[in-house]
C-alpha positions as CSV (number, residue, x, y, z in Angstrom):
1,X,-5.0,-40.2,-6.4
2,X,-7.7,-39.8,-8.4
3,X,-7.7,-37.3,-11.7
4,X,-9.0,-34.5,-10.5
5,X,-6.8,-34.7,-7.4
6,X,-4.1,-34.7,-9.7
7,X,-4.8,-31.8,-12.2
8,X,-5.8,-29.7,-8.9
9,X,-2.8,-30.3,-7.2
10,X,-1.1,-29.5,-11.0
11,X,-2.9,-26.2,-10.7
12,X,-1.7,-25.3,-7.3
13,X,2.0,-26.5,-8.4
14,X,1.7,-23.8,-11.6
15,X,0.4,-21.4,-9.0
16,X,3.2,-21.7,-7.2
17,X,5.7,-21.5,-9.9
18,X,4.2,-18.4,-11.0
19,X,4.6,-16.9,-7.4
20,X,8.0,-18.2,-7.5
21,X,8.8,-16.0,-10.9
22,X,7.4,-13.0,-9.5
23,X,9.5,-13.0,-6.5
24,X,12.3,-12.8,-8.6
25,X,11.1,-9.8,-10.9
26,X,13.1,-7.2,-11.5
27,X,14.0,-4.7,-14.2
28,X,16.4,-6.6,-15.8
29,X,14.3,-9.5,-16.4
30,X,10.9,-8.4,-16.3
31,X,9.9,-9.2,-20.1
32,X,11.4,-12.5,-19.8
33,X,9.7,-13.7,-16.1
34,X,5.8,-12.1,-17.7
35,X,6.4,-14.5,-20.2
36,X,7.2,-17.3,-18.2
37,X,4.4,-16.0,-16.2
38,X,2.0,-16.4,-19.5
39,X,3.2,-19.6,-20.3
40,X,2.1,-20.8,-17.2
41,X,-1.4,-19.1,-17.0
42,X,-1.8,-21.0,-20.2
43,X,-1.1,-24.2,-18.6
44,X,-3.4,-23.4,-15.7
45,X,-6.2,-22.3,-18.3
46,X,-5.5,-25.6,-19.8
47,X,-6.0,-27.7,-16.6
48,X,-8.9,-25.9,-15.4
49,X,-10.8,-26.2,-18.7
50,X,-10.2,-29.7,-18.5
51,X,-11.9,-30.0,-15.1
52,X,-14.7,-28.2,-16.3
53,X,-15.5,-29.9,-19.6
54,X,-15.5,-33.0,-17.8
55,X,-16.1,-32.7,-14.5
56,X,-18.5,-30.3,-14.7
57,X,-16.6,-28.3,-11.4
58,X,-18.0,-24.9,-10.6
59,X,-14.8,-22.7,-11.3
60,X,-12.7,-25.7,-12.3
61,X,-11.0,-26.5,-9.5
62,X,-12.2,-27.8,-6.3
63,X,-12.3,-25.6,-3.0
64,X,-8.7,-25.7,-1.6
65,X,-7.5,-23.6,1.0
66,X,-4.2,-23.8,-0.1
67,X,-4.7,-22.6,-3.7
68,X,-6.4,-20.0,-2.4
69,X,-3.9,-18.6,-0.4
70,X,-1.5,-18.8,-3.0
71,X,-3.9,-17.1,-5.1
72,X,-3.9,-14.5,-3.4
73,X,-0.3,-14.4,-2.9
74,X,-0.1,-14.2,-6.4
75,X,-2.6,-11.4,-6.9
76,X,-0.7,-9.1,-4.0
77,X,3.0,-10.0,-6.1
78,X,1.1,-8.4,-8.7
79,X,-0.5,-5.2,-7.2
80,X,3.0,-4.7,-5.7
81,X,5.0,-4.8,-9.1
82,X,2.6,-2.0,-10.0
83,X,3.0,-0.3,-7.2
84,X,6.8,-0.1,-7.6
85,X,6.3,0.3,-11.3
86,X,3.9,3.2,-9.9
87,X,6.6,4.8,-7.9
88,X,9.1,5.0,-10.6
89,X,7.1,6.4,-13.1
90,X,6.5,9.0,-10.5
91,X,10.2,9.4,-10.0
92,X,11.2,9.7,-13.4
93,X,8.4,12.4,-13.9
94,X,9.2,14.2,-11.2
95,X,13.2,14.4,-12.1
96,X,12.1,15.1,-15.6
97,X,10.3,18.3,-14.7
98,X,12.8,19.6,-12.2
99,X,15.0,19.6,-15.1
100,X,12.6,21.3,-17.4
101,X,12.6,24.4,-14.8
102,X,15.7,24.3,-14.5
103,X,16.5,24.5,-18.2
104,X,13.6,27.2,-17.9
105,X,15.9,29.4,-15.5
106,X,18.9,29.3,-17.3
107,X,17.1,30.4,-20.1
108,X,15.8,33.2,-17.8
109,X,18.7,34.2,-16.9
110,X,20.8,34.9,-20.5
């Protein structure tokens, strides 16, 4: 394989892995998998500015269907996790200001 098969196929690998640690996010471990999330965003910023500085590759990586998917993937993991994050914000609102009114009645009523 030649070099940039091999940082490009590094690239999708890291892609991967970071797919892989956001399947297993959870509330419990959130701060810990976002780091090992950044950690390996650097190393894909890494490869990819390797390809570009001497390569000269539009983008950094060459067109691969298979990044792309996981890409993607890995985008949608992420609109989900804010979604849920969304949601029980919402939740935790929401039970807040039903006891706020119902502090409000009891105070009503004395």
């Amino acid at each position: 394989m030649d070099e940039i098969s091999v940082r490009s196929n590094k690239i999708e690998n890291y892609v991967l892995m970071v797919s892989n640690e956001l399947e297993s996010v959870d509330l419990n471990n959130f701060d810990e998998k976002i780091d090992n999330i950044n950690d390996l965003i650097e190393k894909i910023n890494i490869e990819r500015e390797f390809l570009i500085a001497n390569y000269s590759i539009k983008g950094g990586v060459p067109k691969c269907d298979g990044l792309h998917r996981a890409v993607k993937h890995v985008i949608s993991q992420f609109d989900n996790i804010i979604e849920r994050k969304k949601e029980l914000t919402q939740n935790i609102i929401t039970e807040l200001n039903k006891l706020a009114n119902k502090k409000k009645l009891i105070n009503y009523q004395r």
